[in-house]
C-alpha positions, 0 to 999 in steps of 0.5 A: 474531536472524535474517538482515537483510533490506533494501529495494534496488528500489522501483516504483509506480503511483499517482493521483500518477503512475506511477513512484517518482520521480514519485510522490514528487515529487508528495508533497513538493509536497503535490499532491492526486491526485484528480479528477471521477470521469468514467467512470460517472455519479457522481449515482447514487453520489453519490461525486465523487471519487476517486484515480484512476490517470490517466497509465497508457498500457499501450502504452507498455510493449508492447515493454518486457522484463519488462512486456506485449505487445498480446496479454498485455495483452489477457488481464490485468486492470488491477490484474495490469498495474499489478502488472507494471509496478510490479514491473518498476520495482523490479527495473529499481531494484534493478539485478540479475535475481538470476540469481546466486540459485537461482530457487527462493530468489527469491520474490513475495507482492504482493497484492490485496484485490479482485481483478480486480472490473472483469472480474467485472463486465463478463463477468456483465453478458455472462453475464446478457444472453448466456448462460453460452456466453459468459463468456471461458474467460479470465475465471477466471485473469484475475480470481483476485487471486493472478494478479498475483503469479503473473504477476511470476513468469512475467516474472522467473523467480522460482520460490519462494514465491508467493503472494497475501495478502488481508487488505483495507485490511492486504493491502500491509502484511502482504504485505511483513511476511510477505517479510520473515519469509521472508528473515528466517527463511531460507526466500527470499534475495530477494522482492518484495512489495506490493500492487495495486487497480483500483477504477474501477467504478462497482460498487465505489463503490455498495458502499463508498458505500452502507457509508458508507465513502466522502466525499460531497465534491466540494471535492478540497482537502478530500475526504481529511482525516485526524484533521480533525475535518470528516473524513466518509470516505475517498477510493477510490484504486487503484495498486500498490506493489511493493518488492525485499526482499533479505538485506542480506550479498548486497545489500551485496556487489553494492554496492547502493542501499539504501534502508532495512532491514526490522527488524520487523513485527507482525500481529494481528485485533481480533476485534471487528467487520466493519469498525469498529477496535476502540475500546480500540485494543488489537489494533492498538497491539499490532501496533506494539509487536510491529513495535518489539520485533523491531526491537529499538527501544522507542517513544522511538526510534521518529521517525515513524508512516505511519498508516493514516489513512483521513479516517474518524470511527472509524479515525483517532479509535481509531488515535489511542488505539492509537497512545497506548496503544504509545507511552505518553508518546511518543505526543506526540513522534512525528510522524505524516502520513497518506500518505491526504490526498493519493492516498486509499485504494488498499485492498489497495496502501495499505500498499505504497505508504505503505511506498514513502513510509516507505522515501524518509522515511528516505532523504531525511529528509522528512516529508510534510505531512497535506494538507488539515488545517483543523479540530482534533479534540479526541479526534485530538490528536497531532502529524500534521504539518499546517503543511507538511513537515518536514525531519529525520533519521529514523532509525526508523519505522512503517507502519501498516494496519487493514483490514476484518475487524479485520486489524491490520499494522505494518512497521518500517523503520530506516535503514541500519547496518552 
């Protein structure tokens, strides 16, 4: 059976905002967070939308314990600092510095699917104009994607097992499934686990624009548009989602909040392209059955799905098959939304935050709506909950991500029992 782990702290940077509370907030009222792209000269992408993280003033936390000063910052890139500030909201939720924990057995895998590209950029374009002699001997520890994980612990003192997944879109998801499966397993008694993004680069939009990833429009009600039939590409957004995942006897003698229990995860590959879902669903509706199984549920019981829901015409037709194929006949009764709709795709912090969202599912017995659904899709035929929010118990749900290079990632999460 395993150790029981839950969810007893909970931080997040968004295009929403920067904190849960925040975040949250601006989900039930199904406000949509993008804007103009206003950096770059959005004409030579052609992309005009985006969620951006818009009300994260790093000074604000130069003299905040656990956070950055001046100097710090100066040698962070955005994503590890949006990591640290996330991370650092979670433990100020959690209530405890787990000083009481051998430090060895306090842990942190939050990942990245990019890394630090906002640097990368910057110190070739100097590399080119300057020289090699020019490049910032700080350029390589700034930019390494495990650099947010690596800098939490230097900030909490966390010494066991640190680490940096990066699977693309499945980064968050699978960073929090493998947490688990540490405290599960033994190996950790506290971790914390996530997921951060910095995608302000003009760069980084000509890459995913010229894939045709992206959404050409400037309508923001309508630019993310999960299982819509107008779908035409997902909106670029950045953020980070950090959780505490703590064994529940010691979550439960300290008298913490908890939010929700972890109760199974499940990660498996298509196998089959660069970037197109498997088109039987197969791999990823395994992903789920296996999250169900551990969690010792089968799919009746299962009252709601976080899809990964991108507002791409492959991803949510062929997620749609795999969510039929593992749920059989009760792929009808569950309802699904698409976190998407209303901050976009925050690549390796999606499942993260998403996760975020399962957790304050389950606790407030809110379903979030799939903002700006209009036209059905005959092959996208399920219950994505587009008539406004829905107020139920929810007893059980999953999380879904499927990222590029056919990475498959399912969490389960069930409300609280003793």
């Amino acid at each position: 059976m395993g150790r029981r782990v839950v969810i007893t702290g909970m931080g997040a940077v968004t295009p929403l905002g920067t904190g849960v509370q925040k975040f949250w907030d601006g989900i039930k009222a199904n406000k949509i967070g993008f804007s103009y792209i206003d950096a770059f000269d959005s004409e030579r992408t052609g992309i005009k939308i985006a969620g951006i993280v818009r009300d994260f003033d790093e000074t604000a936390y130069y003299d905040i314990k656990g956070c950055f000063d001046k100097k710090e910052a100066k040698r962070m890139d955005r994503f590890t600092k949006y990591a640290v500030v996330a991370a650092h909201e979670a433990m100020e939720d959690a209530g405890t510095d787990f000083s009481d924990i051998d430090p060895y057995r306090a842990g942190i895998i939050v990942g990245s699917g990019i890394g630090g590209i906002d640097l990368t950029i910057s110190e070739y374009s100097k590399y080119l104009e300057k020289g090699p002699g020019r490049v910032s001997p700080f350029y390589v520890p700034m930019m390494i994607s495990n650099m947010a994980s690596g800098t939490i612990a230097m900030k909490t003192g966390f010494r066991g097992a640190n680490f940096d997944i990066s699977s693309a879109c499945a980064t968050g998801t699978h960073a929090i499934g493998e947490a688990f499966r540490k405290i599960k397993d033994g190996y950790l008694d506290v971790c914390l686990a996530g997921g951060t993004e910095c995608t302000s680069q003009e760069f980084t939009f000509a890459g995913f624009a010229n894939m045709k990833a992206l959404t050409k429009s400037g309508d923001l009600e309508r630019a993310s548009v999960p299982f819509d039939a107008e779908r035409s590409g997902f909106v670029l957004g950045e953020g980070s989602g950090v959780m505490v995942l703590e064994e529940y006897e010691h979550a439960k003698a300290r008298g913490a909040v908890i939010y929700a229990e972890v109760a199974g995860y499940g990660a498996t590959d298509d196998g089959y392209h660069m970037t197109s879902p498997m088109p039987t669903g197969k791999a990823a509706a395994m992903g789920m059955t296996l999250a169900m199984q551990e969690a010792g549920l089968n799919p009746s019981e299962i009252d709601y799905i976080n899809a990964h829901g991108t507002s791409t015409g492959l991803n949510d037709k062929y997620e749609t098959i795999a969510i039929k194929l593992a749920f059989g006949d009760e792929a009808k009764n569950v309802k699904i939304n698409s976190t998407k709709s209303m901050i976009g795709h925050l690549l390796g912090a999606a499942g993260a935050v998403e996760a975020i969202v399962c957790a304050k599912t389950i606790q407030e017995g809110l379903i979030h709506a799939t903002v700006g659904y209009k036209v059905p899709d005959e092959l996208c035929d399920l219950d994505y909950c587009v008539n406004g929010n829905i107020e139920q118990e929810v007893n059980a749900a999953l999380s879904n991500s499927l990222g590029f290079g056919g990475h498959n990632g399912t969490v389960c999460f069930k409300k609280i029992a003793d």
